[in-house]
BANUMAR-203784 format. One line per field, with one value per residue (C-alpha): residue in one letter; x, y, z. Coordinates in nm, 2 decimals. Layout:
REM residues N
timar <- c(a;...)
xx <- c(X;...)
yy <- c(Y;...)
zz <- c(Z;...)
END
This chain:
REM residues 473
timar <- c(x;x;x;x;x;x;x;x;x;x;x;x;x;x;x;x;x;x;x;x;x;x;x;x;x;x;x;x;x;x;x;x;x;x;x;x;x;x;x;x;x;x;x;x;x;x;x;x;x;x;x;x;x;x;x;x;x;x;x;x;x;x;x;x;x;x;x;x;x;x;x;x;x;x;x;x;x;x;x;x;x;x;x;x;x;x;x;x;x;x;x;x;x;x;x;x;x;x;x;x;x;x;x;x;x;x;x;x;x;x;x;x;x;x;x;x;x;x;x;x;x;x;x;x;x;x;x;x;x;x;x;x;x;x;x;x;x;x;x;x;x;x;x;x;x;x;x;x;x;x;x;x;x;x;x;x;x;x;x;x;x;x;x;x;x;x;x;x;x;x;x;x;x;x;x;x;x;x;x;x;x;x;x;x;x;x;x;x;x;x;x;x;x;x;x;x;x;x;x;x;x;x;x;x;x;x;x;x;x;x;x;x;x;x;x;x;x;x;x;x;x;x;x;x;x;x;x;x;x;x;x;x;x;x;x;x;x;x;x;x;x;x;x;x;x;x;x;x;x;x;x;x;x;x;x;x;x;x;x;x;x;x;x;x;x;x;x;x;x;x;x;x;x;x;x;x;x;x;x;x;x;x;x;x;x;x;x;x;x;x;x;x;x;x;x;x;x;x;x;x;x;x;x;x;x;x;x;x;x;x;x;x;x;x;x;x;x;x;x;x;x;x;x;x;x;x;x;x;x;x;x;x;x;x;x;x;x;x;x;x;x;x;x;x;x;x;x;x;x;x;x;x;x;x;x;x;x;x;x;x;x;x;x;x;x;x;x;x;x;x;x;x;x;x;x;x;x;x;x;x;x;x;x;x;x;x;x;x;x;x;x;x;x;x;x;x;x;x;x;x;x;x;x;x;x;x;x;x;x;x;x;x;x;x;x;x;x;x;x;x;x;x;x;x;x;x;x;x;x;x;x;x;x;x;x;x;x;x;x;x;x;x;x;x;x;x;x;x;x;x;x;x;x;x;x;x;x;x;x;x;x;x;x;x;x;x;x;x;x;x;x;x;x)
xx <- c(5.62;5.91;6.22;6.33;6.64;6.92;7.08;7.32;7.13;7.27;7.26;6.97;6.92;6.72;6.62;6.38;6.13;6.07;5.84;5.48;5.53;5.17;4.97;4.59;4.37;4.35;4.06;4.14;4.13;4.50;4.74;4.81;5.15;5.03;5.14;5.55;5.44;5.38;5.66;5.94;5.78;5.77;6.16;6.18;6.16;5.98;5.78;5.72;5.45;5.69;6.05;6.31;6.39;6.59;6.79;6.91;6.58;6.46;6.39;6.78;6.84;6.63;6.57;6.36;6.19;6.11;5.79;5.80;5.60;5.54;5.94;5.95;6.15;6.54;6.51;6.28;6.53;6.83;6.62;6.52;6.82;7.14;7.28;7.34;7.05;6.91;7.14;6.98;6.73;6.43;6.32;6.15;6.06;6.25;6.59;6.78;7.04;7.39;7.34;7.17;7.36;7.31;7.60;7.53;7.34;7.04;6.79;6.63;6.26;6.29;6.55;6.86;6.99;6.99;6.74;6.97;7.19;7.38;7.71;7.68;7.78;7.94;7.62;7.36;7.68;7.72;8.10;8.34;8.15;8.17;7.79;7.66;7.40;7.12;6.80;6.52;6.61;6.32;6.06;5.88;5.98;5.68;5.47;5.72;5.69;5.29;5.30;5.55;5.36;5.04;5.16;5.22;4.90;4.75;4.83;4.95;4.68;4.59;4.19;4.02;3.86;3.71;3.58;3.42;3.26;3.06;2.94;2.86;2.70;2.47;2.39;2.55;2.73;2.68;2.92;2.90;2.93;3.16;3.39;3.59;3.65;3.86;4.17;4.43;4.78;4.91;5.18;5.31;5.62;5.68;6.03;6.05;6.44;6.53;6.81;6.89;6.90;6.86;6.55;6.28;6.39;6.39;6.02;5.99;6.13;5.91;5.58;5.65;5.71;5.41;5.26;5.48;5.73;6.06;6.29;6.60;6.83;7.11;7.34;7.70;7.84;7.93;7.51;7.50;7.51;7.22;7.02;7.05;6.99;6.64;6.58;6.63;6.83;7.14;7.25;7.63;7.48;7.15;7.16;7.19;6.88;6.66;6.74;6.39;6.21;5.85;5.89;6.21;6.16;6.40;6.52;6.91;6.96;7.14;7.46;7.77;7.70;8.03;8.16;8.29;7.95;7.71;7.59;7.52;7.71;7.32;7.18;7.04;7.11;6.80;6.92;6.86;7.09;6.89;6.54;6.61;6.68;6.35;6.11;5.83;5.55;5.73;5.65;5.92;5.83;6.06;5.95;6.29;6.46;6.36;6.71;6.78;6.61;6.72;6.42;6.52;6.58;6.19;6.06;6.23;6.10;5.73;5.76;5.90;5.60;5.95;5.74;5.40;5.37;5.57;5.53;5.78;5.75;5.93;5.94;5.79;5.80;5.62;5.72;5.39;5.47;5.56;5.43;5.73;5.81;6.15;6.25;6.30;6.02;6.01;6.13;5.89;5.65;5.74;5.61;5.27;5.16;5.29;5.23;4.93;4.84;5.13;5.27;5.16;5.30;5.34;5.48;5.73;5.40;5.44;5.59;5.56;5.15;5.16;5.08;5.21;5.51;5.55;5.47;5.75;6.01;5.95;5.96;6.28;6.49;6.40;6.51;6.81;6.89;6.87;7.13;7.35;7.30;7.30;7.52;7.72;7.59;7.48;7.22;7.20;7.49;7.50;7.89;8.19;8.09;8.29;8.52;8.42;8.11;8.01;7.81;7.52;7.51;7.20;6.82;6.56;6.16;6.10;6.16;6.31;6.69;6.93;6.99;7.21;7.47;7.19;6.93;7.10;7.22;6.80;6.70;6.57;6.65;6.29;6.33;6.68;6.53;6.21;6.45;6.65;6.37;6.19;6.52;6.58;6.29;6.28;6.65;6.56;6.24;6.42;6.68;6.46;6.34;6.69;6.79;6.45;6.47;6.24;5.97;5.97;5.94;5.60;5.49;5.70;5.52;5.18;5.27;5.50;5.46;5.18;5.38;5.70;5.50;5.38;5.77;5.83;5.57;5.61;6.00;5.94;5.72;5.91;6.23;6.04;5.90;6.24;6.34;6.61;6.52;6.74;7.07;7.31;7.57)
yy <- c(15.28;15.09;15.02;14.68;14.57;14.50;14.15;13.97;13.80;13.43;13.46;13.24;13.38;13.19;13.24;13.13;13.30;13.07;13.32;13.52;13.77;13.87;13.88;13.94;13.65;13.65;13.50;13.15;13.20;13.16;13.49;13.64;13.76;13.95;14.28;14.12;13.92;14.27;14.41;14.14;14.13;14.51;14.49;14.19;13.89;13.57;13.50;13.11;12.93;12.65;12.48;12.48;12.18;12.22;12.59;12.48;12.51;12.84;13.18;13.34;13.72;13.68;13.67;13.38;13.41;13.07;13.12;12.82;13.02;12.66;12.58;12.58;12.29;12.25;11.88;12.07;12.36;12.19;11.96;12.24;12.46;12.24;12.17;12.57;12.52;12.88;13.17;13.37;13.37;13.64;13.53;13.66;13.44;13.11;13.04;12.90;12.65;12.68;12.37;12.59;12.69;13.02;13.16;13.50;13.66;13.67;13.93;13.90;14.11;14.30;14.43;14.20;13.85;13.61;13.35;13.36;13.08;12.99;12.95;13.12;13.43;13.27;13.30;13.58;13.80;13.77;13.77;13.51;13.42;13.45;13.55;13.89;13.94;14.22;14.31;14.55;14.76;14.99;14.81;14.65;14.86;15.05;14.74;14.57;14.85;14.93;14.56;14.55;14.87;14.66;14.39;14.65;14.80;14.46;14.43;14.78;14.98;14.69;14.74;14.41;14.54;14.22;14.17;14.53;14.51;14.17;14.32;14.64;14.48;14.27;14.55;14.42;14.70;15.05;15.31;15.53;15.21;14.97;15.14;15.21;14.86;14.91;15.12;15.14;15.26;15.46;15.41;15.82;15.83;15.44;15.32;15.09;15.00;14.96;14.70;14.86;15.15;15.00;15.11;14.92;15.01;15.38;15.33;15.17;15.47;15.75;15.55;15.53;15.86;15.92;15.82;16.01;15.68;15.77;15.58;15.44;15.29;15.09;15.09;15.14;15.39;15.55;15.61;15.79;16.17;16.07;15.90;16.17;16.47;16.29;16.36;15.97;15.81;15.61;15.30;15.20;14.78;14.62;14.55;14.93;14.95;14.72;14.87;14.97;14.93;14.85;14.72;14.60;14.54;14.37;14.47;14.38;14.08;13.77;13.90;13.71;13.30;13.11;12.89;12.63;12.62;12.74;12.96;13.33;13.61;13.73;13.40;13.43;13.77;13.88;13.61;13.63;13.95;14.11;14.00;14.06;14.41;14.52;14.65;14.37;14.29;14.39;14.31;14.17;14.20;13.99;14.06;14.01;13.71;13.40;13.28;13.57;13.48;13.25;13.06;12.89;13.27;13.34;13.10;13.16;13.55;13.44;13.22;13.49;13.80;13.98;13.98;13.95;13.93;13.80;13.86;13.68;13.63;13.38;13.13;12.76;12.52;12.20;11.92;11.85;11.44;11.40;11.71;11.73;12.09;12.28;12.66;12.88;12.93;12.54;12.57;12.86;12.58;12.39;12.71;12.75;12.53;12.64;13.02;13.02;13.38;13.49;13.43;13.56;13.34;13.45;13.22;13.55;13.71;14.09;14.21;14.00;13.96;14.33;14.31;14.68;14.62;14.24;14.33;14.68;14.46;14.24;14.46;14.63;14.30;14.24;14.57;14.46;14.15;14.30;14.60;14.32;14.09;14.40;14.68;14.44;14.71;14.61;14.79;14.72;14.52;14.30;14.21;14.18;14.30;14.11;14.26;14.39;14.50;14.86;14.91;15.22;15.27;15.19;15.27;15.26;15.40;15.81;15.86;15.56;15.54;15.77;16.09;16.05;16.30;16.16;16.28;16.65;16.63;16.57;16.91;17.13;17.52;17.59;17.31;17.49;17.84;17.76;17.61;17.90;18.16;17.94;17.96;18.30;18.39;18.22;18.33;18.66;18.60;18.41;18.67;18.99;18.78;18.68;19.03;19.19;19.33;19.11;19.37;19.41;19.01;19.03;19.29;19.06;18.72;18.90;19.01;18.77;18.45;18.32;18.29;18.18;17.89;17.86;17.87;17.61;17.36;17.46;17.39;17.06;16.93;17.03;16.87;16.56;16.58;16.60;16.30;16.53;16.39;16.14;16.00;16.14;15.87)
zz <- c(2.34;2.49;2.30;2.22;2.42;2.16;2.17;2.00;1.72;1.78;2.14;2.38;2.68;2.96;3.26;3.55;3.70;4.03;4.21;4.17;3.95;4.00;4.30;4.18;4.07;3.70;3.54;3.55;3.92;3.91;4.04;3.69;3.56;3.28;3.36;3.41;3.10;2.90;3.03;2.92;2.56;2.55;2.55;2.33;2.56;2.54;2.83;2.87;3.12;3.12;3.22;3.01;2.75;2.45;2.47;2.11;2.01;2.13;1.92;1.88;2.00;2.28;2.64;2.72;3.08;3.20;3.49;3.73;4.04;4.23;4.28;4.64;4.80;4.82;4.59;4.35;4.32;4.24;4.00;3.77;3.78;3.94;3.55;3.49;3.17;3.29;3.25;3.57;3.80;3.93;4.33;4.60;4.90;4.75;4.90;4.65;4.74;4.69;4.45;4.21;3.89;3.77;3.51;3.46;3.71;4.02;4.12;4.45;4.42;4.75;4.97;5.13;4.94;5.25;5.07;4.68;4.87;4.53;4.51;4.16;4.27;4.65;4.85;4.98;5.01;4.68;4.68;4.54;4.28;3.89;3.82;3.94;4.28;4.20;4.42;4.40;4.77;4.84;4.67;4.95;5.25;5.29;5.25;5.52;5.74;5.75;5.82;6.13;6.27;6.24;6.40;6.68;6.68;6.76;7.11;7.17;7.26;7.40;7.39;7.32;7.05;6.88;7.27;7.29;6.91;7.01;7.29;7.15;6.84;7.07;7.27;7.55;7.70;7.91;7.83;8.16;8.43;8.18;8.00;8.33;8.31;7.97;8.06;7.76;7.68;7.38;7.19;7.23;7.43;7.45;7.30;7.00;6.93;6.57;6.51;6.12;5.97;5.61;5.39;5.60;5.92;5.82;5.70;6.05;6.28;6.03;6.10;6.46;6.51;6.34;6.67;6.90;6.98;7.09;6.85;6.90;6.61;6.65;6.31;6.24;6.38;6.04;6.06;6.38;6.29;6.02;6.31;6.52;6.24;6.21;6.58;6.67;6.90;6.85;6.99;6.99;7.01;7.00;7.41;7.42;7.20;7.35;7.69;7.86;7.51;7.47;7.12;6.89;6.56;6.38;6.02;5.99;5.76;5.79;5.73;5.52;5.59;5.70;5.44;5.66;5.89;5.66;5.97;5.87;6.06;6.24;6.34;6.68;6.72;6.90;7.21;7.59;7.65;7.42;7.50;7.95;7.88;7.76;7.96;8.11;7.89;7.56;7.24;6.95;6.59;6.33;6.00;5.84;5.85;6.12;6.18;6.41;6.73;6.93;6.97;7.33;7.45;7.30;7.47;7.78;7.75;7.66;7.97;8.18;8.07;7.98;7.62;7.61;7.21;6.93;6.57;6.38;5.94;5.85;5.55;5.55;5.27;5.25;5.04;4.83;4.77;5.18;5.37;5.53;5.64;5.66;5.63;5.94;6.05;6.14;6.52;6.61;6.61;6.89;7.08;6.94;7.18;7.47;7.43;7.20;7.10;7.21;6.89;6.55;6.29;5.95;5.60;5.48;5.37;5.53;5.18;4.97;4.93;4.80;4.44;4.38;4.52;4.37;4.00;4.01;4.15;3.92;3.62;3.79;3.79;3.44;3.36;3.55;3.36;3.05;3.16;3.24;2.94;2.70;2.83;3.11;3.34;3.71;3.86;4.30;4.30;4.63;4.66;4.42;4.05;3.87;3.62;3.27;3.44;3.54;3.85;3.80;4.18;4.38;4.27;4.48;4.45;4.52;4.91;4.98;5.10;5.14;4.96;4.65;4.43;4.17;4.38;4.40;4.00;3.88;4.06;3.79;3.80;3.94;4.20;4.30;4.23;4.57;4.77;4.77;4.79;5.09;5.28;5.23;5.31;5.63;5.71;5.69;5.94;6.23;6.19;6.23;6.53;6.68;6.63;6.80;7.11;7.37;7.37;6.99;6.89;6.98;6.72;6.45;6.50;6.48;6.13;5.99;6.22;5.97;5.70;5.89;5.98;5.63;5.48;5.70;5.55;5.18;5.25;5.42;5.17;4.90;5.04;5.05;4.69;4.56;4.83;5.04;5.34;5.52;5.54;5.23;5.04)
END
């Protein structure tokens, strides 16, 4: 059974929950957030299906979570939470304006801050301001990524498959004389350029290699030996990347946002010089922010046949008295139009329709909120951690990000005890073969090659049990 979080007995905590917490269809029909619900009353919260009114008059020495899932619009935001009445705030998809008033703390559900806009704790950069910037990095990268490669997989192979199951299904088609008529690529040995080397992107390049892509990364350069120790390729800029690629997928954030402008440091990144260097008939998937592409240099390379596809996930609100639309993903569109289904249009859904991943993020940045109200701890800090806090480093879910002194510290004696045989083992196989005369090696790999090959796999899969794989910080 869980403990009870200890508070301060004549403290009132609140704070607002402005996103799904639960992405399956309770009962009523409605998504249901019962398993979050358990979970903050487990720990000694108060979970409310309502706004805030009187904070004098809620329970004392506890953490009241406020769930308002429908928030959605800038006016609406700044409505419910522009007086500083809630204390912190859980979000996933919402941007939150800088209006918003949040005194203690934020947790973005998901990897990067770009949409927690409040100048609470100075922005999605989370630096300059008094309150401290959490997220949940890791949780939703798998879901991200099995999206973007899908996205891929619909136009490359590009087999008109919905075409060829009509037919078939109608008995309308001849294997031997028609299916001449079908030639199709594969995606093995076509380049896909990754602009990020953060969780997602990682979760990108392993998928793609999967199916025998040739991946390119372009990071920082204090990344490169990583990139290249996982056999991919590094790229000093993004032109360099998207040099001759077949596919770029984008997953880089929006980067710090300029005070004076408001204009965040990535905005339009993925432009013309960017787009003209990849090979004819490309395909772009954006499944991380929509303020990255320039949209007149999209247009111009859907125009062009430079790409042939674009998958961009983006958010869109819609204001429910007026119907008036805003978000990024407002100018892409002016292009539906014109380049039909050429573009695949998504409302910011590739990770964040995954109840899985939804309901542990969620859990995670209440286990956050209470570190921070409780212990003044600060778990995923995004920016400045302001002082008389202590940061516990970076968490993310088994096999996601890079390896960590934590990571090395958990290894049991046994765990440290197989790694040790496997490697001895091998060492002293490859060097009886190294060692072998020519003539001899022969003999050897007839007796021992078996379970050379076998040492290999029991080592790899043990490294990735124990999450050793991948960059180390």
């Amino acid at each position: 059974m869980q403990a009870v979080e200890p508070i301060d007995p004549q403290s009132i905590y609140a704070v607002l929950i402005c996103d799904l917490v639960g992405l399956r269809f309770g009962p009523d029909g409605k998504p249901d957030p019962s398993e979050v619900r358990a979970h903050i009353e487990a720990k000694g919260g108060r979970f409310h299906s309502s706004s805030l009114g009187d904070k004098a008059e809620l329970e004392r020495g506890r953490v009241h979570f406020f769930y308002q899932p429908d928030l959605s619009i800038r006016e609406e935001l700044v409505e419910a939470a522009g007086d500083g009445r809630y204390d912190a705030v859980i979000a996933a998809a919402t941007f939150l304006p800088a209006e918003t008033v949040f005194p203690l703390a934020g947790v973005r559900i998901g990897a990067g801050t770009g949409n927690m806009g409040s100048r609470s704790w100075g922005g999605g950069s989370g630096e300059g301001g008094t309150a401290v910037l959490m997220n949940t990095p890791g949780i939703n990268s798998r879901a991200t990524a099995q999206m973007a490669m899908k996205a891929i997989l619909k136009v490359l192979p590009d087999l008109p498959v919905d075409m060829l199951h009509e037919r078939v299904a109608r008995g309308a088609f001849d294997t031997g004389r028609e299916l001449r008529d079908f030639p199709t690529e594969k995606l093995e040995g076509k380049t896909i350029a990754i602009i990020g080397y953060g969780n997602i992107g990682r979760e990108v390049a392993k998928l793609a290699r999967a199916f025998g892509m040739r991946v390119v990364i372009h990071a920082r350069p204090r990344n490169r030996d990583w990139i290249e120790a996982e056999g991919l390729v590094y790229a000093a800029s993004p032109a360099e990347a998207a040099a001759e690629a077949d596919v770029l997928s984008v997953h880089v954030g929006l980067g710090k946002q300029d005070a004076q402008t408001g204009r965040y440091a990535n905005a339009g990144l993925v432009g013309a010089d960017i787009l003209s260097r990849m090979k004819s008939g490309a395909v772009l998937v954006n499944y991380d922010r929509g303020e990255l592409v320039d949209i007149e240099a999209l247009d111009d390379a859907l125009s062009s046949g430079r790409l042939r596809h674009a998958a961009i996930d983006a958010d869109l609100f819609s204001d429910a008295s007026t119907g008036s639309l805003s978000g990024p993903m407002l100018p892409y569109l002016d292009l539906v139009e014109k380049h039909g289904d050429k573009l695949e249009l998504l409302p910011h859904a590739a990770a964040d329709t995954d109840h899985p991943s939804r309901v542990a993020g969620a859990k995670q940045a209440v286990d956050q909120l209470f570190d921070v109200i409780c212990r003044k701890a600060v778990t995923n800090a995004k920016g400045s951690v302001p002082p008389g806090y202590v940061s516990l480093g970076v968490t993310t879910p088994p096999g996601i990000g890079p390896v960590t002194e934590s990571h090395l510290l958990k290894l049991t004696s046994s765990d440290c005890a197989e790694l040790a045989y496997l490697c001895d083992r091998k060492g002293r196989l490859w060097k009886a073969l190294s060692e072998a005369p020519t003539a001899e090696r022969g003999g050897i790999v007839a007796e021992q090659g078996e379970e050379l090959v076998r040492l290999i796999d029991r080592f790899c899969l043990l490294a990735e049990k124990l999450n050793l794989r991948g960059p180390y910080q």
